[in-house]
Every structure is written in structure tokens, then in C-alpha cells.
N, C-alpha and C positions, 0 to 999 in steps of 0.2 A: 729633118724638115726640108722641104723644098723651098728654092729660093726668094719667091715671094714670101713663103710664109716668115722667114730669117730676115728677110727686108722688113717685115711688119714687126716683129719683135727687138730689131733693131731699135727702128723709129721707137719703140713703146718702151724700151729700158733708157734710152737717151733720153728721154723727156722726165722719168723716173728719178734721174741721176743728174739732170739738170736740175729736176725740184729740190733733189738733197742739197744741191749745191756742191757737189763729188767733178761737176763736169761744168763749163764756162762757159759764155757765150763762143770764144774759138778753141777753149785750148779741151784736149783732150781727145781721147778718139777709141773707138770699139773696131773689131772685124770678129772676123765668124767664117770659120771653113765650111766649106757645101761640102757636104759627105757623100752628095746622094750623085757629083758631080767628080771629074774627074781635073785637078791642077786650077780649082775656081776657087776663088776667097772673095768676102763683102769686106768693105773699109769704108768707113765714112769718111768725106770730104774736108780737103782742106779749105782755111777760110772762108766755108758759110759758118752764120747763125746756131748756133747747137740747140739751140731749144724751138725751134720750128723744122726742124728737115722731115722731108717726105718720102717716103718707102723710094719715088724714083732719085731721091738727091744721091744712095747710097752708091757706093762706086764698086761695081763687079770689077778683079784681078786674075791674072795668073801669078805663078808663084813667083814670075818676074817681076812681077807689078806693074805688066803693063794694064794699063786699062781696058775694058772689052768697046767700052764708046769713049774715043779719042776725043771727045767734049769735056770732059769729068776729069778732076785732077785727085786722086788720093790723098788723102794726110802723109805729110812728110814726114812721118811713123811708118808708114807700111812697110820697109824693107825691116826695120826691129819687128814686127808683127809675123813677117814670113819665116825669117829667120826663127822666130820660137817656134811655129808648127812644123818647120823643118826638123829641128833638134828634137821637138816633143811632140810625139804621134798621138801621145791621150790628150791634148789640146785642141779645143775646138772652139774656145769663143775668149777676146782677150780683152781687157778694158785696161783702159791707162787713162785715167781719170787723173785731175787735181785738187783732190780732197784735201782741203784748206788744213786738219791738225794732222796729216799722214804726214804730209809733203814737211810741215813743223816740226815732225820726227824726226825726221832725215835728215832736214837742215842741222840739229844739233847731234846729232850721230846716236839718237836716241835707241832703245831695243823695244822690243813688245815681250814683257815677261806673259807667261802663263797666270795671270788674274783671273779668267774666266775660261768656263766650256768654250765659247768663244775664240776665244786668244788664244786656244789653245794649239790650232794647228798654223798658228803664224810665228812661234817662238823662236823659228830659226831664218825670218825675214831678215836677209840680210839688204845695208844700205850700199848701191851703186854712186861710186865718184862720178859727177857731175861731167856728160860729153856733148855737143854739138847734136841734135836729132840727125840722124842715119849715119853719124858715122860710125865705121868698123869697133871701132875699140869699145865705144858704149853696147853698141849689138852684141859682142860678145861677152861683155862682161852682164848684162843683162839673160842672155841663155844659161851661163854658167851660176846664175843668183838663184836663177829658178828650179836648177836640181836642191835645194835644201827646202824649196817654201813653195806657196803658191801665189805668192806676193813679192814686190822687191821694192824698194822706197829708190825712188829716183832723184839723189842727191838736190836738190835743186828747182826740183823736174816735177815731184806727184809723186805719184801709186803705180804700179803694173798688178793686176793680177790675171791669172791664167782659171781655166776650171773647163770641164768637160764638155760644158754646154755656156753657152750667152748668160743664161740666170744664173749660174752656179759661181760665173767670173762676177758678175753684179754684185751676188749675195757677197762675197769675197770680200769685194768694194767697200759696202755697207758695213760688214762685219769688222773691216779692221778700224775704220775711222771711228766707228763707233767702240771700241774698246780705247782707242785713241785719249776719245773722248772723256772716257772713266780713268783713264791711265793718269791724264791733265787733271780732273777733279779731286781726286787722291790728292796729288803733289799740290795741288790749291789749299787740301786741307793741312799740309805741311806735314803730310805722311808718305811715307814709300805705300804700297797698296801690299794684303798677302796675297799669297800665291796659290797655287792650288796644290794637296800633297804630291810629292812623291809618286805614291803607290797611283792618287788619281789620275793622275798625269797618263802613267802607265799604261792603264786602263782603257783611257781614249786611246792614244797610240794604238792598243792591241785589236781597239772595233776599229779604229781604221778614221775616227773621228779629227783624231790630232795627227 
């Protein structure tokens, strides 16, 4: 996409993920690499409004983060943000959302079993110990989370997930809290949940689903 149109998809999945209530009036933040562009990344701003920002709120970067209009300040996420498309060249659109029962995961050092088709390719989301936003030690323990998953539960923090595209990191979003959500309803009912077999497990894994 060209970068207007990644401005507009922006704005149209932050409003998405406002409604879910995955994203807060400040906290949380997306970016999105321009493919079509060379050393350019989208990051949404720090301390506006999340559920009103407009295609120009979005803050164009280089991989240093500096800004392209010296007006605009980045989320104080973006050096975590560069840092994973550094590490990972199939990344291209990253949401770190605060999905009220993910972030509830992570606080009790909880797992995401294999329950669902769904759940399926998040079973080896590991939870990241709680650091200071930008600093070194969280940035690198967050790159190194996301060689096993494409999610990581931020101690403390939210959700990260990563995906190929802006939608595919959204769906991510939506897909874990909502297993989240059945994960909690199980244990409400004062059961552990089953799992999905073995062999089906497998299965997904081999198309590439899990």
C-alpha cells in the first residue's frame, strides 16, 4: 500500500480496536512499514485521543525514529516497534494493544493452551517480565518472544502482536483476547477447558495455520 492508503487503514483499525475496547483512550499504539518506501515506518502518536485520530495525526519515521515533521511526537513504543522489524523482515504491521483479559493473562503468568482452531497458533506465547517502555532490556526480551509466537503478553503492559499486514496483526489482537475470553469462561465454569487432539494440532501446524 502506499502511504496514504496505510494512514487510512490505520485510522480505520484504531477505531476498530478502540470499539473492541483492545486499545484506550492513550494507551496503546500500531505502526506499519511502507514497503513501497525505503527506511519509512507509520506510528501513531503519543498522547492524543485513540479513538478520534486522523490519517494526518499518524506520525511518518525513519528506522531511527526520528520523525519526518518535527511537530509530531511518536509513541514512546517506537524504538520496541523498530527494533522488531529490524529482527523480523516478515513483519509489517505491529499492534500492542491493552486488551483488558490478555494483559490479565500475563499478570498471573497464565498460558494460552490449544482450545481452539484459534488458539491454536498462539500456544507458545510467551509472557515478557515487566520493563520501563523503550528500554533496552524489554526491546530485547520482546524480539526474542516473538521468535516462538506472534503474540507476546507484556507483563504488566498488554498484548504485542506482529503479522504481515496491519489486518493480519489486528486479527491476531482480536483472535487472542477472544480465546482469552473462552479460556476465563471455562475456569468460571470450574473447569479446565479440552484441548484440541494431538494429531489435530499437528495438522494445523503442517498447513501452516498454527
Amino acid at each position: 500500500m502506499a502511504e496514504q492508503e496505510l494512514r487510512l487503514e490505520m485510522v480505520s483499525i484504531l477505531e476498530e480496536l478502540f470499539a473492541a475496547q483492545l486499545i484506550t483512550p492513550t494507551g496503546g499504539n500500531l505502526s506499519v512499514r511502507i514497503t513501497d518506501e525505503e527506511d519509512a515506518f507509520l506510528v501513531t502518536p503519543t498522547m492524543l485521543y485513540k479513538g478520534r485520530l486522523t490519517p494526518e495525526d499518524i506520525v511518518k519515521v525513519n528506522s531511527a525514529g526520528k520523525p519526518a515533521n518535527r511537530r509530531q511526537r511518536p509513541s514512546v513504543e517506537t524504538p520496541m516497534h523498530l527494533a522488531i522489524y529490524a529482527a523480523h523482515l516478515d513483519v509489517e504491521g505491529i499492534i500492542h494493544s491493552h486488551a483488558p483479559l490478555s494483559t490479565a493473562l500475563g499478570l498471573v503468568g497464565g498460558k494460552i493452551p490449544a482450545i481452539t482452531v484459534d488458539a491454536a497458533p498462539f500456544i507458545g506465547t510467551q509472557i515478557v517480565p515487566y520493563g520501563l517502555p523503550g528500554t533496552p532490556e524489554l526491546i530485547r526480551n520482546v524480539v526474542q518472544a516473538l521468535e516462538h509466537s506472534p503474540a507476546v503478553l507484556l507483563q504488566c503492559h498488554g498484548l504485542l502482536t506482529g503479522g504481515w499486514t496491519l489486518r493480519q496483526a489486528a486479527n491476531r489482537a482480536l483472535a487472542v483476547e477472544e480465546v482469552v475470553r473462552i479460556l476465563l469462561a471455562c475456569r468460571l465454569f470450574g473447569q479446565e477447558p479440552a484441548t484440541l487432539p494431538e494429531e489435530a494440532l499437528a495438522f494445523l501446524q503442517a498447513a501452516g495455520v498454527a
